[in-house]
VOLUM-966854 format. One record per atom (N, C-alpha, C): residue in three letters; x, y, z. Coordinates in steps of 0.02 Angstrom, whole numbers, plus 32768, in hexadecimal, padded with zeros to 4 digits. Layout:
<sites>
ALAXYZ/...
</sites>
This chain:
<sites>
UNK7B71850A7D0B/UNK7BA884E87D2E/UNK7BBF84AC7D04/UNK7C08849B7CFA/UNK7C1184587CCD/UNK7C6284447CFD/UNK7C5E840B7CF5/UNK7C8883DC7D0D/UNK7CDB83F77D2C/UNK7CE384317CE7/UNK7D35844E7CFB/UNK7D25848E7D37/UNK7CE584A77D47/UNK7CE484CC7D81/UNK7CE684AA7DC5/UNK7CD184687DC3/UNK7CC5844F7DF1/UNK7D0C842D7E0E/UNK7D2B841A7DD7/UNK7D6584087DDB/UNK7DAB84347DF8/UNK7DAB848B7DD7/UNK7DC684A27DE2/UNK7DB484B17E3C/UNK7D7784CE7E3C/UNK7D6584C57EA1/UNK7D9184897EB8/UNK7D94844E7EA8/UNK7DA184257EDD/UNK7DDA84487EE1/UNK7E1684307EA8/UNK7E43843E7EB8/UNK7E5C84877EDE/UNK7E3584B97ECA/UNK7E3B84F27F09/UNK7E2D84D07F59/UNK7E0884BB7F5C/UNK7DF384A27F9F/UNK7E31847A7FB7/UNK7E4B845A7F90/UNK7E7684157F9D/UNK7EA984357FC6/UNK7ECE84847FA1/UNK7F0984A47F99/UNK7EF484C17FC1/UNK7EC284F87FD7/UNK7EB285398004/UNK7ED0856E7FDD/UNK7EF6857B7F94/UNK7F0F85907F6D/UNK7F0F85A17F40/UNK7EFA85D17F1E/UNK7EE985E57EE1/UNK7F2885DC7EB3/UNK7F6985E97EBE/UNK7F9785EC7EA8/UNK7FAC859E7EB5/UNK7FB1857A7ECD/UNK7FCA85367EDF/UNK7FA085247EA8/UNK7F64851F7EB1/UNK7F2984F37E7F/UNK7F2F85047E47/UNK7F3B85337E3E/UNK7F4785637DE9/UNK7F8385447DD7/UNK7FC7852B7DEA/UNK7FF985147DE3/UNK7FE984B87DD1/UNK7FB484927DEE/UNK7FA784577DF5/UNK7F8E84547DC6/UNK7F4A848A7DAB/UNK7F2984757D72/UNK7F4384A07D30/UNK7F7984C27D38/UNK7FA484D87CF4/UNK7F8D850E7CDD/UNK7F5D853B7CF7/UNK7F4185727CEC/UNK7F4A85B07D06/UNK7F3B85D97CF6/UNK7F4B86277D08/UNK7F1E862E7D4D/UNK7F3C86507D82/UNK7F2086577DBD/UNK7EDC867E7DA7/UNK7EFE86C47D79/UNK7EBB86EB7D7E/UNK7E7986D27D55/UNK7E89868A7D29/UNK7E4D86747CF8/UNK7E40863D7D43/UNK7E5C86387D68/UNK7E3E85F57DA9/UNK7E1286147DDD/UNK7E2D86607DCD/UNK7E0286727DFD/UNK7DC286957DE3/UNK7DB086A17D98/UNK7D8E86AF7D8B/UNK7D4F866B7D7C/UNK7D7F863A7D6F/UNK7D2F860F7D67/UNK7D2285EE7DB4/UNK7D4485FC7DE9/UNK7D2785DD7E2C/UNK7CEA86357E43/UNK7CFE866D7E26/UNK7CCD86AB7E27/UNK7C9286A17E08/UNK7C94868A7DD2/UNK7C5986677DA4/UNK7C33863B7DCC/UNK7C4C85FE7DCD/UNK7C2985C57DF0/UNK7C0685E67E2F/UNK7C20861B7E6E/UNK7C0786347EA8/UNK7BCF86687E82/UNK7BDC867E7E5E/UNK7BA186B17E3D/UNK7B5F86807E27/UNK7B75864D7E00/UNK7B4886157E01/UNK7B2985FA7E2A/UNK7B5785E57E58/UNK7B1585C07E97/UNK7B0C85EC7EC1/UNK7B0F86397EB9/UNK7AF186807EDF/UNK7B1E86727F37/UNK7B56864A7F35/UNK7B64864D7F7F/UNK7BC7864F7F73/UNK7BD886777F90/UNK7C2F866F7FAC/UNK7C31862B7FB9/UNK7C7E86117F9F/UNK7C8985CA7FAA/UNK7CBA85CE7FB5/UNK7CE6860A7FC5/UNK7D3286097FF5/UNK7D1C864D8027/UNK7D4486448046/UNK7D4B8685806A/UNK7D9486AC805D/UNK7D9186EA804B/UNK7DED86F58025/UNK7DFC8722806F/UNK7E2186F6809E/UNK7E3C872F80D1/UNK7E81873580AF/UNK7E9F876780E4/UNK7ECE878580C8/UNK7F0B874680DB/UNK7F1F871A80FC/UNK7F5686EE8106/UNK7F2C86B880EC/UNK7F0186AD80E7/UNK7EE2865180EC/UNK7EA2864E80C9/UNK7E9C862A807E/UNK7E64862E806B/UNK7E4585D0807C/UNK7E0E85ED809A/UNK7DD085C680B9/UNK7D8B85AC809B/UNK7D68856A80A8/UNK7D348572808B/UNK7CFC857780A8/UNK7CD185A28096/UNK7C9285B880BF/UNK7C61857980C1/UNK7C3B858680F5/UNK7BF0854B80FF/UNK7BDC853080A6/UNK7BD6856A8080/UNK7BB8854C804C/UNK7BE785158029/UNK7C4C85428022/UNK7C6385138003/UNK7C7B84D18016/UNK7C7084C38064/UNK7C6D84898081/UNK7C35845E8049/UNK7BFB846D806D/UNK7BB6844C8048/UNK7BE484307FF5/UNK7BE3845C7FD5/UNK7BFF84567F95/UNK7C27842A7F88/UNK7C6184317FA7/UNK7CA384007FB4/UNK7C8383B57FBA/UNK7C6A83AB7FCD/UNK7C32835F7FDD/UNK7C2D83487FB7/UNK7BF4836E7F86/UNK7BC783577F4E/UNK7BFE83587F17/UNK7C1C838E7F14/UNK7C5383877ED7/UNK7C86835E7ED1/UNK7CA083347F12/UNK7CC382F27F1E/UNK7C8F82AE7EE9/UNK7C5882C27F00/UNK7C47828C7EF4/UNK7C20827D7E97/UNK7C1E82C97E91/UNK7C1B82E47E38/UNK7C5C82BA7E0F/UNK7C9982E57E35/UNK7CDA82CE7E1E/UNK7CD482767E14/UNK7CC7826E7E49/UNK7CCC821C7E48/UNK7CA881F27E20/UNK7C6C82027E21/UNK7C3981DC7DDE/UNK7C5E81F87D8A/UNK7C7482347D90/UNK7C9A82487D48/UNK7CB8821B7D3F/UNK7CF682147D67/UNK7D2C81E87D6A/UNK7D1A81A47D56/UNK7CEC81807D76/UNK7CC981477D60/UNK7CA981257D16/UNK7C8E81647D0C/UNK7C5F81817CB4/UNK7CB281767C8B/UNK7CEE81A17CA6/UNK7D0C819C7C77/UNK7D34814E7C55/UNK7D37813D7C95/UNK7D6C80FC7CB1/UNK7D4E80CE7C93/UNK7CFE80CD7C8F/UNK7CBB80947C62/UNK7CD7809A7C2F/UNK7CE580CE7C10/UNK7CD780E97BBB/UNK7D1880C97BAC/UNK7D4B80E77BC8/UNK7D9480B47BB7/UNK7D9380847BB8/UNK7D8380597BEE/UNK7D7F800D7BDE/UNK7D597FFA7BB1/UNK7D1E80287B8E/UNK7CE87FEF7B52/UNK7D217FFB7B0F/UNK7D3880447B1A/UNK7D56805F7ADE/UNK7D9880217ACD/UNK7DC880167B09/UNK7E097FEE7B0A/UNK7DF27FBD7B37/UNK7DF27F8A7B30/UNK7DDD7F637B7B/UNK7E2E7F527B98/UNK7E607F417B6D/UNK7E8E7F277B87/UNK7EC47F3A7B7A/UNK7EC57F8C7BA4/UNK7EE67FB37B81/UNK7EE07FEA7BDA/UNK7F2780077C03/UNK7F1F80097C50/UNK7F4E800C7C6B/UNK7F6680297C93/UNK7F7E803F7CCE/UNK7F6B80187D19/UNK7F987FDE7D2E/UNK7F967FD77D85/UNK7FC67FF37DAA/UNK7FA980307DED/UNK7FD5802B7E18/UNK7FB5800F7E55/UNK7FFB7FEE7E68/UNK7FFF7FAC7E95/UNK803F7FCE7EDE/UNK800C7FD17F15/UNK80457FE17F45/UNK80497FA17F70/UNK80AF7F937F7C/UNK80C47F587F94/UNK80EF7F677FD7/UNK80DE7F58800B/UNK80FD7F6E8043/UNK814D7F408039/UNK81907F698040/UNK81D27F53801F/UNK81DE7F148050/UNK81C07EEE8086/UNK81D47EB68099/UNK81CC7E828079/UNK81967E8E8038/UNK817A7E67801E/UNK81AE7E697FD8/UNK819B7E9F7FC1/UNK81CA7EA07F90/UNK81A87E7A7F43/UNK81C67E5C7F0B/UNK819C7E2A7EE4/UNK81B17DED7EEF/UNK81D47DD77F2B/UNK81D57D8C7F46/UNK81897D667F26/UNK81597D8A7F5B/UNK811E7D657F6F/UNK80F57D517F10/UNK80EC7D877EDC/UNK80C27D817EBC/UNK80E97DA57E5F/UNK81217D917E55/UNK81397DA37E28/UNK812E7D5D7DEF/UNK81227D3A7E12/UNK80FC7CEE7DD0/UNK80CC7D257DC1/UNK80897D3B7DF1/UNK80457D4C7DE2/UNK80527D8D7DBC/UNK807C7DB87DB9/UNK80897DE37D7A/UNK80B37DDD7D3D/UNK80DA7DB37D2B/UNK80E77D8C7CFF/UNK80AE7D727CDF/UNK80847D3D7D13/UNK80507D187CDA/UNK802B7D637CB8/UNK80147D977CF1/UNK7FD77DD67CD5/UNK7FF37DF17C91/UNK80367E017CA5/UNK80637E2E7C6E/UNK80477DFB7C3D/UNK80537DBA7C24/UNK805A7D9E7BF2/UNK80107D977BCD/UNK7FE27D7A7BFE/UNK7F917DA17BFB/UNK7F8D7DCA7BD7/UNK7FB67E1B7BF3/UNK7F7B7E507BDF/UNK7FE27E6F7BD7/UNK7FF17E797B9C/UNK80437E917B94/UNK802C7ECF7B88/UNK7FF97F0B7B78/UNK80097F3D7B54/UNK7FE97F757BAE/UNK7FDD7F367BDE/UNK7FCC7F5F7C1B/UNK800A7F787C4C/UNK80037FB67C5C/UNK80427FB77C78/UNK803B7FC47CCD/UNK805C7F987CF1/UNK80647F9B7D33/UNK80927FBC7D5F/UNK80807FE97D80/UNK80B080007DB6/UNK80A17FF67DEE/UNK80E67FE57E16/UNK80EA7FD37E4B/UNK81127FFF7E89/UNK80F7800F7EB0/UNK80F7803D7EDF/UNK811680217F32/UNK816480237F3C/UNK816680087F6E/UNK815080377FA8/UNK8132802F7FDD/UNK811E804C801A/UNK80FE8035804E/UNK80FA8056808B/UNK80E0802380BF/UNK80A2802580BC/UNK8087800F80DB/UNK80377FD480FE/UNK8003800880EF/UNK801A805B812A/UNK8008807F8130/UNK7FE980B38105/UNK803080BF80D9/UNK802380E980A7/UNK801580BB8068/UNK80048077805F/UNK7FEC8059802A/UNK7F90805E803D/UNK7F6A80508067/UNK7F2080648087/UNK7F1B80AE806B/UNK7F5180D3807F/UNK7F398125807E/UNK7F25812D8037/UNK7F66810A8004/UNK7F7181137FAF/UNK7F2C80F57F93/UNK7F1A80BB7FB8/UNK7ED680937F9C/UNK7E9080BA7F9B/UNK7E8980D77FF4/UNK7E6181077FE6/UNK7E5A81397FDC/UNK7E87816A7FCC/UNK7E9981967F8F/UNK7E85819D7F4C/UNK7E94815B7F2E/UNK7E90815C7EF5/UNK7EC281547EC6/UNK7F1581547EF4/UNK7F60815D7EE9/UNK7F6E811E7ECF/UNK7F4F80FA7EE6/UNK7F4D808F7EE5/UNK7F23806F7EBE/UNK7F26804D7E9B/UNK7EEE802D7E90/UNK7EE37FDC7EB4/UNK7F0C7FC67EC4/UNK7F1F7F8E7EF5/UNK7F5B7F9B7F15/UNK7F447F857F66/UNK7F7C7F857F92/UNK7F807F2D7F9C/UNK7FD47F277FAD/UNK7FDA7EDE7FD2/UNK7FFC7EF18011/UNK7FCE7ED88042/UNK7FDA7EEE8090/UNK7FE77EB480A9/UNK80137EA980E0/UNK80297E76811A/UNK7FE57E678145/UNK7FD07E98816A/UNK7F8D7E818180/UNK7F537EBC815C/UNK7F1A7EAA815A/UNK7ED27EA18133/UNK7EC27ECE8159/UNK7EA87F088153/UNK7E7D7F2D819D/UNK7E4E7F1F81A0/UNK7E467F3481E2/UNK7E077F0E821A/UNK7DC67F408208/UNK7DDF7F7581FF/UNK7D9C7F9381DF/UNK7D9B7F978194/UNK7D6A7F78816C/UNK7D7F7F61811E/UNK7D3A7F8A8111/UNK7D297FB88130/UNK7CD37FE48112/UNK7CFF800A80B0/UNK7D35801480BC/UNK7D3F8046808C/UNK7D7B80188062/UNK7D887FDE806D/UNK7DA97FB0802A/UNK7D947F57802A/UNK7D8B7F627FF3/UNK7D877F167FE1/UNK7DC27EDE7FF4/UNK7DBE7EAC800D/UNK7E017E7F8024/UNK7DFD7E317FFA/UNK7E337E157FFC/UNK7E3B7DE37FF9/UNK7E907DC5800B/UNK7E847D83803B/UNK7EC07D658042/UNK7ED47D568003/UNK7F277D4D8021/UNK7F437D3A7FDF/UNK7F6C7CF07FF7/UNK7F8B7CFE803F/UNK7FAB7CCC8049/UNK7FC57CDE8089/UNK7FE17C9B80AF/UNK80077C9C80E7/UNK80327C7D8102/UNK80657C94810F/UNK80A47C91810E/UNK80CD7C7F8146/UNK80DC7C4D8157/UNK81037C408197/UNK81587C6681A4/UNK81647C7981CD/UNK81967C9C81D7/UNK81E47C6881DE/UNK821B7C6481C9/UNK822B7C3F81D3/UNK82887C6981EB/UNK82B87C4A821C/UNK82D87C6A8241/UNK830C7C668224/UNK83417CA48215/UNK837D7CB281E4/UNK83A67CB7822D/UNK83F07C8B820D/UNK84277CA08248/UNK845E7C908213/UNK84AF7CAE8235/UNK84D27C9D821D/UNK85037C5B822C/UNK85177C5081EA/UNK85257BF381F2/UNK85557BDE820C/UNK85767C118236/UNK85A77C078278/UNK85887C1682A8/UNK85287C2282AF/UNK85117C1782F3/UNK85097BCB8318/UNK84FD7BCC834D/UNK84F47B7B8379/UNK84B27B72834D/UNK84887BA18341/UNK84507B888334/UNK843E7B7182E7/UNK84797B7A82C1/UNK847B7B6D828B/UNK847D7B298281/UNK848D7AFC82AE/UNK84967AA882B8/UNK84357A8582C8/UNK841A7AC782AF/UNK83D87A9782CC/UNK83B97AA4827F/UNK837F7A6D8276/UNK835D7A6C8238/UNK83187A93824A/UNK83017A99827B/UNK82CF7AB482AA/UNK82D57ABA82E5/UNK829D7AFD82FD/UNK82C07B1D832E/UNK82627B3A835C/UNK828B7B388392/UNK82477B5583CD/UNK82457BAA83D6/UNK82217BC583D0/UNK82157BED83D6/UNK82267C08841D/UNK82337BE4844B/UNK825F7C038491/UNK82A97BF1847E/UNK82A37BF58456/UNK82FD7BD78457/UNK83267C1C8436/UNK830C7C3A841D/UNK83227C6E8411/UNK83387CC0843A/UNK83007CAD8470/UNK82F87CEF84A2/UNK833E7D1484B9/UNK83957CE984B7/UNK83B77D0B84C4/UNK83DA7D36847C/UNK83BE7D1B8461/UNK83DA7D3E8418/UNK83CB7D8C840B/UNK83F77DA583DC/UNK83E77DF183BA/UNK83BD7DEC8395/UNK83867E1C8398/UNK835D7E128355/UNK83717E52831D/UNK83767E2182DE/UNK83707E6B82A3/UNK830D7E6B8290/UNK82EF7EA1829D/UNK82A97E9782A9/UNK829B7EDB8267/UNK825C7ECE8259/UNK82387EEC8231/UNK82257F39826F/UNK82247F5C822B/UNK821B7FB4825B/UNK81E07FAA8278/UNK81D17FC582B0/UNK818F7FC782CB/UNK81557FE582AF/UNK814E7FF68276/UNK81048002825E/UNK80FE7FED8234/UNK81207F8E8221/UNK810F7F5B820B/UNK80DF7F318236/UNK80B07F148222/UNK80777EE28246/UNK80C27E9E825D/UNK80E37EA08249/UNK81007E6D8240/UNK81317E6B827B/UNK81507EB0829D/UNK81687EB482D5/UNK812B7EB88308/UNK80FA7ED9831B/UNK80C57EC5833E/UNK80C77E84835F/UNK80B57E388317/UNK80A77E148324/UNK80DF7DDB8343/UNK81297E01832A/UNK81617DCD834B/UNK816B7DCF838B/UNK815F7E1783A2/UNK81607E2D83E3/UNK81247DF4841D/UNK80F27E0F83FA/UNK80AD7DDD8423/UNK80D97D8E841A/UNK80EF7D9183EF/UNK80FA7D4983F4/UNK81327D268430/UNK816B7D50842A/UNK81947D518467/UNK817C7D6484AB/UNK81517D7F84BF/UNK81277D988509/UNK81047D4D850B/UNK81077D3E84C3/UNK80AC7D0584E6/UNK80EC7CD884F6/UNK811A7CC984F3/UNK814D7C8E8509/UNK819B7CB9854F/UNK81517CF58554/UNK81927D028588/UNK81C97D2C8590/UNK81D27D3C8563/UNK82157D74855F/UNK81FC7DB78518/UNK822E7DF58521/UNK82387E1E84F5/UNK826B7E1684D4/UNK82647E2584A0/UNK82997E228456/UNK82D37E4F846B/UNK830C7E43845C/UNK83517E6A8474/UNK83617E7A8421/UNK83327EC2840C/UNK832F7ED783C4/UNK83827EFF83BE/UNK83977F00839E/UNK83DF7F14838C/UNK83CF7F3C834E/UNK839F7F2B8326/UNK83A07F5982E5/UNK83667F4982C6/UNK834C7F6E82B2/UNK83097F87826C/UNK82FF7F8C8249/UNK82E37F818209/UNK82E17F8E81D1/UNK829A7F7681A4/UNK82A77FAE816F/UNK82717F98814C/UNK82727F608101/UNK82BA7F5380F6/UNK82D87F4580C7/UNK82F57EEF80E7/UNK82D57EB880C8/UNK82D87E8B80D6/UNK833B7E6980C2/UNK83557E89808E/UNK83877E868070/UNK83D07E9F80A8/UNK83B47EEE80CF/UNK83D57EF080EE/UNK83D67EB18138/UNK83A27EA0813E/UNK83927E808172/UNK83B97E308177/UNK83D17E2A812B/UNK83DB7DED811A/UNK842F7E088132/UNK843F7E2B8116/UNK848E7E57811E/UNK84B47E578159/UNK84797E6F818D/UNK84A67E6881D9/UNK84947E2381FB/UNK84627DF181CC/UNK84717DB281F4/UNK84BD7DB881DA/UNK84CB7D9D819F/UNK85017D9C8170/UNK85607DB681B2/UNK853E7DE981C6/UNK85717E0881DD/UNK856E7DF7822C/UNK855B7DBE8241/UNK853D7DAF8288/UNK85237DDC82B8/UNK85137E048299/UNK84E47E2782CF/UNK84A47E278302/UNK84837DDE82E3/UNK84547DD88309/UNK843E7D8E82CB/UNK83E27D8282EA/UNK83C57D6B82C5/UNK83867D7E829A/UNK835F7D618284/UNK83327D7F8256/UNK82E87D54823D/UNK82CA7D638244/UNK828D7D53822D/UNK82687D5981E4/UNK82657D2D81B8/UNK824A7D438177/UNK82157D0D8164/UNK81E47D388145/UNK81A97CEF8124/UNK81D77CC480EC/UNK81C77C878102/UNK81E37C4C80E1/UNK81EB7C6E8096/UNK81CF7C808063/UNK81BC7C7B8015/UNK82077CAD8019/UNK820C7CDE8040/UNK82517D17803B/UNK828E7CDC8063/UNK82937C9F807C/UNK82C77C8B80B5/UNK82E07C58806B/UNK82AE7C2F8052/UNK82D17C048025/UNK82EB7C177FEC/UNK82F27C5E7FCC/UNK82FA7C6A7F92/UNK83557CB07FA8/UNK83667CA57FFA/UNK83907CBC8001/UNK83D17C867FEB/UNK83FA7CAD7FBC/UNK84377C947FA7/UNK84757CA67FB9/UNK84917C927FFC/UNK84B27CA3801E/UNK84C97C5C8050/UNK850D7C4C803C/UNK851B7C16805D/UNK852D7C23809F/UNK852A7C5C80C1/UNK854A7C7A8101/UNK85067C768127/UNK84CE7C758105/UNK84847C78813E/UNK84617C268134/UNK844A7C178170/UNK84187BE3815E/UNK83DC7BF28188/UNK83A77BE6815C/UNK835F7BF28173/UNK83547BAA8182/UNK830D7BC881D6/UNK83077B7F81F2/UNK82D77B8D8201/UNK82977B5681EE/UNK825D7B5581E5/UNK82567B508249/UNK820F7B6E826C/UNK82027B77829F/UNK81DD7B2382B7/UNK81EE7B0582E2/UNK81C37AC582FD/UNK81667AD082EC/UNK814E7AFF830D/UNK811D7B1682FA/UNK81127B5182E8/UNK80F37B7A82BB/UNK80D37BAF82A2/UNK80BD7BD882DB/UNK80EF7C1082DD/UNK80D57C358315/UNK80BD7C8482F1/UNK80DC7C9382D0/UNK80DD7CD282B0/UNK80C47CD08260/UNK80A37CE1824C/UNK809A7CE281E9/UNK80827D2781C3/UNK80B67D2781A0/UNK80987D62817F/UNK804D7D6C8148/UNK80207D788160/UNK7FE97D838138/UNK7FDB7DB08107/UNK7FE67DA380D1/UNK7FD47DC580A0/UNK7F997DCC8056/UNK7F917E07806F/UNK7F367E1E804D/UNK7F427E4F8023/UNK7F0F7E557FEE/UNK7EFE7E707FB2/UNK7ED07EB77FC6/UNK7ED87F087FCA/UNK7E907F327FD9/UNK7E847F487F8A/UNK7E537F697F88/UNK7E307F947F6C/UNK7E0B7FBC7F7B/UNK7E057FF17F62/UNK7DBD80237F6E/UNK7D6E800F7F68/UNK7D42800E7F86/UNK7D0780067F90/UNK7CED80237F75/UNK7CB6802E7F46/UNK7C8480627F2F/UNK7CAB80897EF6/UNK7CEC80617ED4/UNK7D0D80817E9F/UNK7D13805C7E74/UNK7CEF80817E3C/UNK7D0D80737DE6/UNK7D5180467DF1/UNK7D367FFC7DE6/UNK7D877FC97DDE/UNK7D957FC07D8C/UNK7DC47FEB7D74/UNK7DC67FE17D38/UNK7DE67F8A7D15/UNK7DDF7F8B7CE8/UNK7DD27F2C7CC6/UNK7E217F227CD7/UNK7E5B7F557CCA/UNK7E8E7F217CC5/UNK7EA37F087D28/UNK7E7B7F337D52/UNK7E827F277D97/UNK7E597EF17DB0/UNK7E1F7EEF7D79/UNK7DE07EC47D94/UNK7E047E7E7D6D/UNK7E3F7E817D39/UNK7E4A7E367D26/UNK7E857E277D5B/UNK7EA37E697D68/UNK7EF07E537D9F/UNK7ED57E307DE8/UNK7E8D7E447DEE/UNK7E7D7E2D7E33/UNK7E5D7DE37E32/UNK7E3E7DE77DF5/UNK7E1F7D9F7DDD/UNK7E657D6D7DF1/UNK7E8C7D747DB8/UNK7ED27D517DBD/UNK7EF67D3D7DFF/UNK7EF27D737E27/UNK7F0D7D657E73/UNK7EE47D387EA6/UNK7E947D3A7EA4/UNK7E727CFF7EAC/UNK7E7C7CCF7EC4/UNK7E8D7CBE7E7A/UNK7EA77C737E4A/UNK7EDC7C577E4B/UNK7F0F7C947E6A/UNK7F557C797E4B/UNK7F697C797E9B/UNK7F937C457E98/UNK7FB57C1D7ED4/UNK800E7C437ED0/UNK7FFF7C637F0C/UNK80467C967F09/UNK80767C6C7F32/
</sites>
C-alpha cells in the first residue's frame, strides 16, 4: 500500500464516483479502478459496494475512510514541514473576509506583512461567517476573520482582534442629522437599511432595539456595506456601520453619528484550525495580527 492508493480511495469516497474521482484526480477511470481493486485485494476486504445506481461504502471502507483521513493528514503535514525548512519564506495565505468587513478593518496589517514577507502571496476570499468556519475547517482557509468568535472553539484556534462601536449613518437632510450624538431610542421610528440576517450583526441590532422596546421597521438588506451606504444616500432609511467603515465614508450627502453610549459593536476575531500543520508564512501573519493594532 503507498500514499497514492490511499489517496486515490479518499477521493472515491469523497465523490461516490469512480468517474467523478477519475476526472478530479486526472486519471483514467479504468487505471482508478484498478488500483482501488488492488488496495481491496490487499487488505483482503471490499471497500465499496458497486450497486447498480449508487456506489457505497461497505463497514470495512467506512473503518478505512477514518484512518486514511487521518494518513492523508499527517502526509500533508510531513510535506508542509519539508517546504517550510526547504523555503521558509516562500507561501501561499488564504484568508476568508466576511464582505461587511471588507479591507476597511486590516489593510495597514497586510501592507506592513506584504512588505515583511513580498515574495508571499495572499488571497483573499470574500464570504460569509458561515461559509468562512466551513472553509477553515475544511482546509479551504487557512484563516478566517469572523464578526463573532464561536462559542464552540473545540475545532479552531481564536483570537480577538478588535471592537468596534457601531456608529449611525443618515442622510444630511434628516432631522437627525442636526445632532452630534444620538440615543439609541431615538431612532425607533426610522427605516432601517440592516445587514442580511445571517449576519451576527443583524441578530445583535435587533436584541438591541427589543432591549429598548421596539422592532426595527427593516426596509432593506444587504450584505454589501457600500450598497447600504447608497440607499441611505437615496433616503431610504437609516443605517448602522462600525465606526472604522462610518469615518472613512466620503460622501458629503451622509453624516455618521457616533451613539451616546455603545450599544451595539462589531466584534471581530481571527480562527484557525486546531490540530493543523500552521505553515510559517500563516504562523508569521498570525504573529503580526497579535501585535498589530487594527
Amino acid at each position: 500500500m503507498d500514499i497514492r492508493q490511499v489517496e486515490y480511495f479518499a477521493e472515491v469516497a469523497r465523490q461516490l464516483s469512480f468517474t467523478r474521482a477519475a476526472a478530479v484526480l486526472h486519471i483514467s477511470q479504468p487505471s482508478l479502478s484498478k488500483t482501488i481493486k488492488k488496495l481491496e485485494t490487499e487488505l483482503g476486504a471490499p471497500l465499496f459496494y458497486r450497486g447498480a445506481k449508487q456506489l457505497e461504502l461497505t463497514d470495512a471502507g467506512q473503518a478505512f475512510l477514518v484512518n486514511a483521513k487521518t494518513v492523508l493528514d499527517a502526509f500533508e503535514n510531513l510535506t508542509s514541514e519539508l517546504n517550510d525548512v526547504i523555503d521558509l519564506k516562500k507561501g501561499e495565505i488564504k484568508i476568508g473576509i466576511p464582505p461587511i468587513i471588507g479591507a476597511a478593518f486590516f489593510s495597514k496589517l497586510i501592507s506592513n506583512f506584504k512588505e515583511a514577507y513580498p515574495s508571499i502571496n495572499m488571497i483573499l476570499n470574500e464570504v460569509g461567517s458561515n461559509k468562512i468556519k466551513h472553509g477553515v475547517s475544511e482546509g479551504e482557509l487557512d484563516i478566517g476573520l469572523i464578526c463573532n468568535l464561536p462559542i464552540q472553539k473545540e475545532n479552531f484556534n481564536t483570537i480577538k482582534l478588535l471592537k468596534d462601536p457601531l456608529m449611525l449613518i443618515v442622510h444630511k437632510d434628516s432631522p437627525l442629522a442636526q445632532r452630534e450624538e444620538i440615543d439609541f431610542p431615538r431612532i425607533e421610528k426610522e427605516p432601517f437599511i440592516m445587514y442580511r440576517n445571517d449576519f451576527s450583526l443583524h441578530d445583535r441590532i435587533i436584541e438591541a432595539c427589543e432591549s429598548h422596546g421596539y422592532y426595527p421597521n427593516v426596509v432593506c438588506e444587504s450584505s454589501q456595506k457600500d450598497f447600504m451606504i447608497e440607499m441611505v444616500e437615496a433616503k431610504l432609511g437609516i443605517a448602522l456601520l462600525p465606526s472604522k467603515i462610518c469615518v472613512k465614508i466620503n460622501n458629503d450627502k451622509i453624516k455618521a453619528i457616533p451613539f451616546t453610549r455603545s450599544v451595539v459593536n462589531l466584534e471581530l476575531g481571527m480562527i484557525w484550525k486546531k490540530d493543523k500543520y500552521v505553515p510559517h508564512a500563516v504562523r508569521e501573519f498570525i504573529a503580526m495580527s497579535e501585535s498589530f493594532s487594527i
